[in-house]
ZANUZA-399388 format. One record per atom (N, C-alpha, C): x, y, z negated; atom name; residue number from 1; residue in one letter. Coordinates in Angstrom, 1 decimal. Atoms other than C-alpha are relative to their C-alpha. Example, Ala and Ser with C-alpha at 12.3 -4.5 7.8 and 13.67 -1.06 7.14 Angstrom:
<sites>
0.9, -1.2, 0.0, N, 1, A
12.3, -4.5, -7.8, CA, 1, A
0.9, 1.2, 0.0, C, 1, A
-0.9, -1.1, 0.0, N, 2, S
13.7, -1.1, -7.1, CA, 2, S
-0.8, 1.1, -0.8, C, 2, S
</sites>
This chain:
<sites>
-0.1, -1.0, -1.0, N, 1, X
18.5, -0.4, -107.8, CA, 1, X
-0.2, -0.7, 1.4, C, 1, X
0.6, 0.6, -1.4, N, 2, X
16.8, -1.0, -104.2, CA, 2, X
1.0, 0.9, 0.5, C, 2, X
-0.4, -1.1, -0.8, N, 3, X
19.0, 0.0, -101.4, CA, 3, X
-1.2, -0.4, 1.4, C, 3, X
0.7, 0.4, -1.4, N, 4, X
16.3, 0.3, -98.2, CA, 4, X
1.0, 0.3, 1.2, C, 4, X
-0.5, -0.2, -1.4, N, 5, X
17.8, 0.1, -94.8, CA, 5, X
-0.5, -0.6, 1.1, C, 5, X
0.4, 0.0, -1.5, N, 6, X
16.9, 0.2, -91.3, CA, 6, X
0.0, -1.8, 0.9, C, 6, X
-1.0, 1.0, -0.4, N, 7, X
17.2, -3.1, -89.1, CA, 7, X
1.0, 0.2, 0.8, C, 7, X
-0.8, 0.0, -0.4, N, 8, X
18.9, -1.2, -87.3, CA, 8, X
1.5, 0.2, -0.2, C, 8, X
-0.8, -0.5, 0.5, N, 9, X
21.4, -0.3, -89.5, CA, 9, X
1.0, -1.7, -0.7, C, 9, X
-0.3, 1.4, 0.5, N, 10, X
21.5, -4.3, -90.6, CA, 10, X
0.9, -0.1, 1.2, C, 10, X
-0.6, 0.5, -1.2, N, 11, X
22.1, -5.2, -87.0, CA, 11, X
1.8, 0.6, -0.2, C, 11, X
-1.4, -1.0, -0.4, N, 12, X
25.2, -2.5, -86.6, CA, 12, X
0.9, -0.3, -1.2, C, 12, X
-0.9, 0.4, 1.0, N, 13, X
26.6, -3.5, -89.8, CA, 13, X
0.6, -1.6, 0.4, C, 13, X
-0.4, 1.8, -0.1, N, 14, X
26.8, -7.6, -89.2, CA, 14, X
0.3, 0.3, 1.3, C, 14, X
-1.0, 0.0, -1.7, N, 15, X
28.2, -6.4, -85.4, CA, 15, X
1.4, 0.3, -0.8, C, 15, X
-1.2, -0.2, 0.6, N, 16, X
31.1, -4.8, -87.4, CA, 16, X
0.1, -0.7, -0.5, C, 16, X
-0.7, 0.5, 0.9, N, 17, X
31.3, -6.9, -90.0, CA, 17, X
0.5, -1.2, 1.5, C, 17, X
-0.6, 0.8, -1.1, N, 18, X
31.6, -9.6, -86.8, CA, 18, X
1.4, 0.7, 0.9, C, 18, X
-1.4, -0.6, -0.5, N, 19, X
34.1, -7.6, -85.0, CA, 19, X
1.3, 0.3, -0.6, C, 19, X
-1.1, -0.3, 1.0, N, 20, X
36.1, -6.6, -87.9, CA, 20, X
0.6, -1.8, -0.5, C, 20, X
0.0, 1.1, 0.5, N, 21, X
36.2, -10.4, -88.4, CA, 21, X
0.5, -0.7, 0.5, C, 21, X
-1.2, 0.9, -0.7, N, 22, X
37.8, -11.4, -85.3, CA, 22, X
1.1, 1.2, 0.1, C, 22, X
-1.1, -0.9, -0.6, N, 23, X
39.5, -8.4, -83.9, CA, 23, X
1.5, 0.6, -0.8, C, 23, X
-1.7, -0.5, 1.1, N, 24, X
42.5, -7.3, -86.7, CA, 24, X
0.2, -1.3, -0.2, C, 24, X
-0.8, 1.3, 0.3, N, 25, X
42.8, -11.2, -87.8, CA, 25, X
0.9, -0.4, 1.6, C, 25, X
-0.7, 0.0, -1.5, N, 26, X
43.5, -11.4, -83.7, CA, 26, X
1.3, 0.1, -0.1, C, 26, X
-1.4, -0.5, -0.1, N, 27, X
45.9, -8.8, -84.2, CA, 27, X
1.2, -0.6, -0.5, C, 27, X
-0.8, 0.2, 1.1, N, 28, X
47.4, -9.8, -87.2, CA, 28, X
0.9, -1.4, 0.5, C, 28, X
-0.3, 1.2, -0.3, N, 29, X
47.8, -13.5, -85.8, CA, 29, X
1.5, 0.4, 1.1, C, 29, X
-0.4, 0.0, -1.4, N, 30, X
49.3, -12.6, -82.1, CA, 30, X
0.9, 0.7, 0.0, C, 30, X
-1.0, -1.1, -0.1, N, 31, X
51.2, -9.3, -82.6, CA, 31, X
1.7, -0.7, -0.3, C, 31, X
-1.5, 0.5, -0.1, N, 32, X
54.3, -11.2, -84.1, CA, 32, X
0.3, -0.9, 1.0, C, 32, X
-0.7, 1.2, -0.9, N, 33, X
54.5, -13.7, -81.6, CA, 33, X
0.6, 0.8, 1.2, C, 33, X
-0.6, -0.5, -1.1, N, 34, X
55.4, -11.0, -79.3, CA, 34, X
0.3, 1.3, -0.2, C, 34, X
-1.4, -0.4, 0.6, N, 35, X
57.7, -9.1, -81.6, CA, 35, X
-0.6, 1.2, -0.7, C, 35, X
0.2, -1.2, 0.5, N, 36, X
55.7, -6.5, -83.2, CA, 36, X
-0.6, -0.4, -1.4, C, 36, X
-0.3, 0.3, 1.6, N, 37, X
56.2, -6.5, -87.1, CA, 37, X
-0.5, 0.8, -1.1, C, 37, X
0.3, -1.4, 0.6, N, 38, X
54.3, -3.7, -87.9, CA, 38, X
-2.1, -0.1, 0.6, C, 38, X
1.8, 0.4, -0.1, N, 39, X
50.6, -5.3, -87.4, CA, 39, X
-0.9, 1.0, -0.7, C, 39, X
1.0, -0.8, 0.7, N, 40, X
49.0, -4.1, -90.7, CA, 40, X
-0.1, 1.5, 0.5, C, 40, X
0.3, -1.4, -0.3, N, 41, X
49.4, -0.2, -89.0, CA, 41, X
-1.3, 0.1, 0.2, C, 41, X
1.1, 0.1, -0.8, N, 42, X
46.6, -1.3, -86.7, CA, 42, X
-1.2, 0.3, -1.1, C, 42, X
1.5, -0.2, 1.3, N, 43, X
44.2, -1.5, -89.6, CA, 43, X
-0.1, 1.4, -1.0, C, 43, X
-0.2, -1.8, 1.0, N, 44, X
45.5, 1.9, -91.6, CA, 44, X
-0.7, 0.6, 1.2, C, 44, X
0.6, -1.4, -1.3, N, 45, X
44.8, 3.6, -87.9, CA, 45, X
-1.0, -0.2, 0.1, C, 45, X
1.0, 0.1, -0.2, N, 46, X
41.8, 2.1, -87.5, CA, 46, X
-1.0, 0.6, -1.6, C, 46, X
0.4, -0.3, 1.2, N, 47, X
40.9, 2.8, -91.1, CA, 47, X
-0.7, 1.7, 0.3, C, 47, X
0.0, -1.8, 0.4, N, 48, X
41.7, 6.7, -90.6, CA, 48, X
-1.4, 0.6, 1.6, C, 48, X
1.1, 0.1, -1.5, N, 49, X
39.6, 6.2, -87.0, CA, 49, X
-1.4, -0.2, -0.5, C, 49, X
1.6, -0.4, 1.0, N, 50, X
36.4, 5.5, -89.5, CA, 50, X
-0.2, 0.9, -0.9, C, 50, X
-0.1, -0.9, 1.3, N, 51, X
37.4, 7.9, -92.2, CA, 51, X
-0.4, 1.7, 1.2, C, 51, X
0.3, -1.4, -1.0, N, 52, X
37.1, 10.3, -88.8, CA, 52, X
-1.3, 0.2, 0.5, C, 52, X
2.1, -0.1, -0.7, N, 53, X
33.2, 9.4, -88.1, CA, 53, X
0.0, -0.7, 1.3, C, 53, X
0.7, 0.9, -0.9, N, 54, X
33.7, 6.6, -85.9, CA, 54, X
-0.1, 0.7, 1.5, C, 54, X
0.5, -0.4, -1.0, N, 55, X
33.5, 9.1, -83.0, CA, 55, X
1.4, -0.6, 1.3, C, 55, X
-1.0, 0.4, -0.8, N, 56, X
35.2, 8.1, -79.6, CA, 56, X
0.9, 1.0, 0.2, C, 56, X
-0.7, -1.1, -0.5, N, 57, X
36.0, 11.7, -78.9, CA, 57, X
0.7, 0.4, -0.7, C, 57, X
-1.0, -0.2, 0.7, N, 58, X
38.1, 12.0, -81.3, CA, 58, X
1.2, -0.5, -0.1, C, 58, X
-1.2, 0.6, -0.1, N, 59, X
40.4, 9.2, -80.5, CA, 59, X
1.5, 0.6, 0.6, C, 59, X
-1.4, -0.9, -0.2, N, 60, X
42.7, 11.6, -79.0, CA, 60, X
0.9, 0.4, -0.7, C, 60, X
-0.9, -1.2, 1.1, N, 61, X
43.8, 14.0, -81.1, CA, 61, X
0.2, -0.8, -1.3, C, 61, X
-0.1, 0.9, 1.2, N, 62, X
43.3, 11.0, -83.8, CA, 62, X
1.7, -0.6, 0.2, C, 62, X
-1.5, 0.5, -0.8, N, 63, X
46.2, 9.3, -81.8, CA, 63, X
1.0, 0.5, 0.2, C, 63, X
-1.8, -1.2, -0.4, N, 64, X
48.5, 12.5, -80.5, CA, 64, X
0.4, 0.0, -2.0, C, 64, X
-0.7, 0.5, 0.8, N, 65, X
48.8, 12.6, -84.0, CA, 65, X
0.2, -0.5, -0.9, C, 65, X
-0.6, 1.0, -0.2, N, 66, X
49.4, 9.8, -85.0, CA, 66, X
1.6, -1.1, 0.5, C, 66, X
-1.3, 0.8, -0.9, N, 67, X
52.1, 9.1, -82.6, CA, 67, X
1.0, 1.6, -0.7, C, 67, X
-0.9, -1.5, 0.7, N, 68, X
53.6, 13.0, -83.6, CA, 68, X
0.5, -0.2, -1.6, C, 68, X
-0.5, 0.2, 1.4, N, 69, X
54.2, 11.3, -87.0, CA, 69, X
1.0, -0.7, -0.4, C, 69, X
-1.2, 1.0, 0.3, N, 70, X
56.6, 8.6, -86.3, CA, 70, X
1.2, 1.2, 0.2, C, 70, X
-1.5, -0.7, 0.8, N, 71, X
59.4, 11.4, -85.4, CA, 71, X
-0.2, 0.7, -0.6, C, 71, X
0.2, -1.5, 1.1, N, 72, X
58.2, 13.8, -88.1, CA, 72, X
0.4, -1.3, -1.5, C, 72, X
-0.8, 0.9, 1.4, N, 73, X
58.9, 10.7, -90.7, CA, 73, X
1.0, -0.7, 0.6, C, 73, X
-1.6, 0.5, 0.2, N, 74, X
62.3, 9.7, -88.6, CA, 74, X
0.5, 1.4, -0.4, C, 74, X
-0.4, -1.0, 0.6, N, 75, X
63.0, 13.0, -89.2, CA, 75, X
0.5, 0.4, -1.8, C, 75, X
-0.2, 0.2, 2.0, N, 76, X
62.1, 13.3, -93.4, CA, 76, X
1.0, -0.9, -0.1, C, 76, X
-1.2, 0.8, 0.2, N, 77, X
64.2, 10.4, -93.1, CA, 77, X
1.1, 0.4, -0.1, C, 77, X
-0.9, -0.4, -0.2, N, 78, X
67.0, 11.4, -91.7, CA, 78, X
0.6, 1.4, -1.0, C, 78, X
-0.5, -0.8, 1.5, N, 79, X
67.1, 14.4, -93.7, CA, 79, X
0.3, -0.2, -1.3, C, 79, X
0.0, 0.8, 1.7, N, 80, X
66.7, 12.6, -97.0, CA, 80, X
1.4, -0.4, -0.2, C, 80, X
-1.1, 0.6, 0.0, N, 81, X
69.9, 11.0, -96.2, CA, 81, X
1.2, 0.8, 0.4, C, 81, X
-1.1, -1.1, -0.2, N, 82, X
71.8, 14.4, -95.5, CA, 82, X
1.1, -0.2, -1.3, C, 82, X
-0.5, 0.3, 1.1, N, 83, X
74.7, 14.6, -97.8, CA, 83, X
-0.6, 1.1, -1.4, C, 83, X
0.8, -0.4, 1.1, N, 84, X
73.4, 15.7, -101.7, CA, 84, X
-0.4, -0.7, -0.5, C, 84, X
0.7, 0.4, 0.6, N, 85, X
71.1, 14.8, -103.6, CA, 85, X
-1.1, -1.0, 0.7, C, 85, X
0.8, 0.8, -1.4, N, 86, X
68.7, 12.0, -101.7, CA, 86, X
-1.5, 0.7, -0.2, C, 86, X
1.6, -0.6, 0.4, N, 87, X
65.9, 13.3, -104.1, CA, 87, X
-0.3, 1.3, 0.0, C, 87, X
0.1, -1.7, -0.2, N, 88, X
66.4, 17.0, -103.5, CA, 88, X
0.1, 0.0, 1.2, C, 88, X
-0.1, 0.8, -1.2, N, 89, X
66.9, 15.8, -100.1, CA, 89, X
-1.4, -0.1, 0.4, C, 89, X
1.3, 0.2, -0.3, N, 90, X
63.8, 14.5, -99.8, CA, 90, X
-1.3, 0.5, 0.0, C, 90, X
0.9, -0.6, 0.7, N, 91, X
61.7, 16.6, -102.0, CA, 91, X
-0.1, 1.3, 1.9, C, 91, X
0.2, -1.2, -0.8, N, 92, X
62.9, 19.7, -99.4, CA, 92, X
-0.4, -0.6, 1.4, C, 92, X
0.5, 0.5, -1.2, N, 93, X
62.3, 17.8, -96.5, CA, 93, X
-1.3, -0.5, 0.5, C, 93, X
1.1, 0.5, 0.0, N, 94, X
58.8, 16.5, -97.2, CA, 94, X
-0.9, 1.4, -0.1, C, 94, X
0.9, -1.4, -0.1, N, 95, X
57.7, 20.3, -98.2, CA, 95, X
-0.3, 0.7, 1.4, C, 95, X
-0.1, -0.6, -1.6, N, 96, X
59.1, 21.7, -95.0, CA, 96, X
-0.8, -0.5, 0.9, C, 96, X
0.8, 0.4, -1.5, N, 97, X
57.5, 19.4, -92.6, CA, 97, X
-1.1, -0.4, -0.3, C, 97, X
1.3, 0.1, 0.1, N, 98, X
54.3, 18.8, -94.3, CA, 98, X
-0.3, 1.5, 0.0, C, 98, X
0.6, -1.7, -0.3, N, 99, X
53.9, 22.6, -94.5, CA, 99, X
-0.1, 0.1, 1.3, C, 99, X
0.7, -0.3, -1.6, N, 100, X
54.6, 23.0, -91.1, CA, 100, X
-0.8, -0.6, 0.9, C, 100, X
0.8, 0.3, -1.0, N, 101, X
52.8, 20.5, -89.5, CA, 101, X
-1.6, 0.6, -0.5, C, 101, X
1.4, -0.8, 0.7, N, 102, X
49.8, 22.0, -91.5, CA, 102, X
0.2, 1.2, 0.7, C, 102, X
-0.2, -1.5, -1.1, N, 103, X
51.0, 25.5, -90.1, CA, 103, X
-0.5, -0.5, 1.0, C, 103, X
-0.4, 0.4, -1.3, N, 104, X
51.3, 24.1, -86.5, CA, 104, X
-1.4, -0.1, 0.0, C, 104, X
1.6, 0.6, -0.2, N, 105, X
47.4, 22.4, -86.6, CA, 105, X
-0.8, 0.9, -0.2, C, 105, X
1.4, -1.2, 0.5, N, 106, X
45.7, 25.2, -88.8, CA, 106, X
0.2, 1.3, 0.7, C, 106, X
0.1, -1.2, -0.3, N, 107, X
47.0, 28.3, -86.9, CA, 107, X
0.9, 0.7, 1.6, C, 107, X
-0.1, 0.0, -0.7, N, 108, X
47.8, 27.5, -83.5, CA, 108, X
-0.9, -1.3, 0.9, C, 108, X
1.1, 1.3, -0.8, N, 109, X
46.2, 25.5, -80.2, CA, 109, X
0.1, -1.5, -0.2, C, 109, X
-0.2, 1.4, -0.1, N, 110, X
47.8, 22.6, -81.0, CA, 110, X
-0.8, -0.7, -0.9, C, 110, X
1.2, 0.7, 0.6, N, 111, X
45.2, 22.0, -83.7, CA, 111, X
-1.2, -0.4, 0.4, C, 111, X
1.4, 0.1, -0.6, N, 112, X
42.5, 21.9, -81.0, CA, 112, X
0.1, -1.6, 0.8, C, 112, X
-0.1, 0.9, -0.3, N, 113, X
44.7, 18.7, -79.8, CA, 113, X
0.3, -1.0, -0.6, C, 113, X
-0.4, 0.7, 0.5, N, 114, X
46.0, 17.2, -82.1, CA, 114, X
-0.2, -0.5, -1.4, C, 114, X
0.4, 0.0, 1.1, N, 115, X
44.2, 16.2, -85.8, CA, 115, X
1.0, -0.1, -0.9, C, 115, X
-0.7, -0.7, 0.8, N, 116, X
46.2, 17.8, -88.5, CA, 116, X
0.3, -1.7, -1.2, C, 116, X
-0.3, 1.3, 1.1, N, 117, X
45.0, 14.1, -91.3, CA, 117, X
1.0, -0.9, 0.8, C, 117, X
-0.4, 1.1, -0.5, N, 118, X
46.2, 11.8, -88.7, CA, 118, X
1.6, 0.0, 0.1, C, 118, X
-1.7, -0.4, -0.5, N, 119, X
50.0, 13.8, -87.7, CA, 119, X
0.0, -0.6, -1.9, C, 119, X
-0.4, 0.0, 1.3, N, 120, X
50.0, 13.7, -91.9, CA, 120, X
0.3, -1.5, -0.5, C, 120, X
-0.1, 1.2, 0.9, N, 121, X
49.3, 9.9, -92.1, CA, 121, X
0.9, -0.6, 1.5, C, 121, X
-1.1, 0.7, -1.2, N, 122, X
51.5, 9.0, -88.9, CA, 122, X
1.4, 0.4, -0.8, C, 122, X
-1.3, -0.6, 0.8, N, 123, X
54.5, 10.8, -91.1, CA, 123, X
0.1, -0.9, -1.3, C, 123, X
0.2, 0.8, 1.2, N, 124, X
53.3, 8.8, -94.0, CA, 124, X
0.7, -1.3, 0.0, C, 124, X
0.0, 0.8, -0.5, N, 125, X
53.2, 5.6, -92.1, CA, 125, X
1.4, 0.0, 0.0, C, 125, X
-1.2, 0.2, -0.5, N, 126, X
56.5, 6.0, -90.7, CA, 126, X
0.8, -0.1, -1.6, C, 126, X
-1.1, -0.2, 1.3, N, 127, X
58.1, 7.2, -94.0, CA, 127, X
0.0, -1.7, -0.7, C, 127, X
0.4, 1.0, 0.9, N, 128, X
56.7, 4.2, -95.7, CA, 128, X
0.9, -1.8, 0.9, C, 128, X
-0.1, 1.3, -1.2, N, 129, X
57.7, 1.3, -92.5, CA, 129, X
1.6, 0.2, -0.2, C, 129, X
-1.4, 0.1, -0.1, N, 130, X
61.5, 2.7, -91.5, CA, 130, X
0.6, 0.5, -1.5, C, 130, X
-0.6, -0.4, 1.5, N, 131, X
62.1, 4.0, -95.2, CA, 131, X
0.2, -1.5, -0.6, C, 131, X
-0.3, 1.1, 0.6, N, 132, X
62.6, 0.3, -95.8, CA, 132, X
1.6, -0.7, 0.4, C, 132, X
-0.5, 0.0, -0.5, N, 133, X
64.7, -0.2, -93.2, CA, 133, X
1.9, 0.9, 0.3, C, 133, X
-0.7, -1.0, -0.3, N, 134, X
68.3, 1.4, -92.3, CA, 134, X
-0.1, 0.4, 0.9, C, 134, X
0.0, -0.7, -0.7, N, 135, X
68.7, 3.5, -89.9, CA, 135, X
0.3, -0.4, 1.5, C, 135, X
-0.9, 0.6, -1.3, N, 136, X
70.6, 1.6, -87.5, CA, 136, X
-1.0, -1.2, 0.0, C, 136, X
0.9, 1.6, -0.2, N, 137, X
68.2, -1.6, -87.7, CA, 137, X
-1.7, 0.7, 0.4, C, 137, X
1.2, -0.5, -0.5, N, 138, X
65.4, 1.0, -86.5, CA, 138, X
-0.1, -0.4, 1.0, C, 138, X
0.3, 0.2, -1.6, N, 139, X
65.7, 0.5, -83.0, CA, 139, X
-1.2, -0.2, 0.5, C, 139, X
1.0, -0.4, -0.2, N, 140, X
62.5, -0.9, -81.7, CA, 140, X
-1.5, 0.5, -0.7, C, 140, X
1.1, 0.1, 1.4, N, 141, X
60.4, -0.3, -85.3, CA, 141, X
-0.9, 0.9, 0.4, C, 141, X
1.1, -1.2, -0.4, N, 142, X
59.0, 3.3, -83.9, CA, 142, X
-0.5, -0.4, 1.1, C, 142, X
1.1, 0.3, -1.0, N, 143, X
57.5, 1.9, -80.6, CA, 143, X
-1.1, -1.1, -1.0, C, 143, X
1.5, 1.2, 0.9, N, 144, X
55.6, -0.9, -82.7, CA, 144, X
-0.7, 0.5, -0.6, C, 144, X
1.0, -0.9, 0.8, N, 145, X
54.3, 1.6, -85.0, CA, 145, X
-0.8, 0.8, 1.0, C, 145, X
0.9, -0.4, -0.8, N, 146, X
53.0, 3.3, -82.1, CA, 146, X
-0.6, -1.0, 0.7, C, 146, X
1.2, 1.3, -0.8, N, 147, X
51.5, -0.1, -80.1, CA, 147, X
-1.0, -0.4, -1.4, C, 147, X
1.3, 0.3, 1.4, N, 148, X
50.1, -0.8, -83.9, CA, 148, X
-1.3, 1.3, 0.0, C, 148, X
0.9, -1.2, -0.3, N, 149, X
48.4, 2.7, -83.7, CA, 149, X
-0.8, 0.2, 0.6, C, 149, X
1.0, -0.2, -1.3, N, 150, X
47.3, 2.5, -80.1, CA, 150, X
-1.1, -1.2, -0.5, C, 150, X
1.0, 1.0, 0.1, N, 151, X
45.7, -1.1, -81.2, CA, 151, X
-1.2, 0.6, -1.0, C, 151, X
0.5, -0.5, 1.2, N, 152, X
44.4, 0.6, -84.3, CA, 152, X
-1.3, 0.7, 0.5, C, 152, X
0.7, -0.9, -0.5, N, 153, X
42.4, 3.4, -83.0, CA, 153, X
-0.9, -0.1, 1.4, C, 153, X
1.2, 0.0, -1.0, N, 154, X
41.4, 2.3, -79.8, CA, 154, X
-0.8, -1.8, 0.3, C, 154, X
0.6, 1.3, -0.6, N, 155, X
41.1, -1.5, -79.5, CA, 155, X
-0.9, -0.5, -1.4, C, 155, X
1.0, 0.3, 1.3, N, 156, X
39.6, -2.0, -83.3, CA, 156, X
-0.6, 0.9, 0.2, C, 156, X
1.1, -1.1, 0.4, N, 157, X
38.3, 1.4, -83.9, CA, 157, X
-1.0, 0.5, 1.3, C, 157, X
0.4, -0.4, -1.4, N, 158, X
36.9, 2.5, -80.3, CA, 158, X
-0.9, -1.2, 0.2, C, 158, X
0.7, 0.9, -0.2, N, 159, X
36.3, -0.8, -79.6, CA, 159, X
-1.4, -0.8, -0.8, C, 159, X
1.5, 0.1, 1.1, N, 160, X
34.3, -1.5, -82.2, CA, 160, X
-1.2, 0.8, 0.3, C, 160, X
1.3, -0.9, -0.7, N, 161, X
32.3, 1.2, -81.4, CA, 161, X
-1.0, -0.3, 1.4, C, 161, X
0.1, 0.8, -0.9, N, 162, X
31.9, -0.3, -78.3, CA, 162, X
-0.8, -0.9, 0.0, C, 162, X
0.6, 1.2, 0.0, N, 163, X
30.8, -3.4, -79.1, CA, 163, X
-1.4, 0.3, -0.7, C, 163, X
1.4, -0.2, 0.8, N, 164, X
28.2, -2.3, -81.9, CA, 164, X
-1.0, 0.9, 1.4, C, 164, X
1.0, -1.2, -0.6, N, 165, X
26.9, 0.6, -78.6, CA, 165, X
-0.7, -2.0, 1.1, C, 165, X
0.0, 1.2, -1.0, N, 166, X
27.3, -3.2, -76.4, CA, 166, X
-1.7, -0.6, -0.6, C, 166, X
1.1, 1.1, 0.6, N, 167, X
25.0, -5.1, -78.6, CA, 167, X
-1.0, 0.5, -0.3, C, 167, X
1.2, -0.7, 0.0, N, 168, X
22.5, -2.8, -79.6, CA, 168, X
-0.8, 0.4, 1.1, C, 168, X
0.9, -0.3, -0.8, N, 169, X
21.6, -2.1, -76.2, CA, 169, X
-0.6, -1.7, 0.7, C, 169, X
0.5, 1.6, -0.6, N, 170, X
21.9, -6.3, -75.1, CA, 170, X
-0.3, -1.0, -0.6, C, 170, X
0.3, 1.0, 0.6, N, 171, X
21.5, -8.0, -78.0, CA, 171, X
-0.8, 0.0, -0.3, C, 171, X
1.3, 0.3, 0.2, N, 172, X
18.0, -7.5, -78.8, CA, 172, X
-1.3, -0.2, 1.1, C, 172, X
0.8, 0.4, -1.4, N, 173, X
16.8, -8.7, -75.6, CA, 173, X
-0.5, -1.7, -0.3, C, 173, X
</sites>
């Protein structure tokens, strides 16, 4: 099987693969030295920032939410841990607020700002990060998750973009 492709399509690939090659090992390196423990996010956000079409205009609403997901999974949390059952606990608490944040995006304005996958995988995120954690050893865990996010989305994902619009217009000079 031949795959044909473009050169320009060569070029824009070996830009990413170059960018993807310094920029998250960057992260990955640097972020702890200046306390943030929650690196790998950067690369999930940037993941869901190509799973969205790469576009820049999107980084908003990719981001609002995003960030609307860390209290929507301290929240499931905190519910889980109401007194009961942890798993009937959890079960009703994961229905409720994934239903609603699906309500909230599909049937009002705030889905015109805020991307419905991203609030889903910022809730994810979180569940998965301080769900390891107790409660009380949270403290600064939800800002990191959101500096991992911001890095995610705009300085890999964005950026990238960037660089591949950079070099296609200066590198074949």
């Amino acid at each position: 099987m031949t795959i044909k492709t473009s050169s320009q399509h060569v070029i824009q690939t070996v830009t990413t693969a170059i960018f993807i090659a310094v920029i998250p090992p960057l992260w990955a390196v640097l972020s702890p030295k200046f306390g943030v423990e929650t690196g790998a996010v950067a690369l999930i956000s940037a993941g869901l920032f190509t799973a969205k079409g790469n576009d820049p205009k999107k980084a908003l609403p990719i981001i609002l939410g995003l960030l609307i997901g860390i209290p929507w999974g301290m929240v499931a949390l905190k519910l889980t841990a109401l007194p009961g059952s942890p798993s009937m606990n959890q079960f009703l608490s994961l229905c409720i607020l994934g239903a609603v944040s699906v309500l909230v995006c599909g049937l009002t304005v705030v889905g015109w700002f805020v991307d419905a996958t991203a609030w889903l995988s910022g809730w994810a995120i979180t569940i998965l990060v301080l769900g390891h954690e107790t409660m009380t050893s949270w403290h600064w865990l939800p800002l990191q998750l959101a500096l991992s996010m911001l890095v995610g989305v705009y300085l890999i994902g964005v950026g990238g973009v960037v660089f591949n619009n950079w070099f296609r217009k200066y590198g074949n000079n």
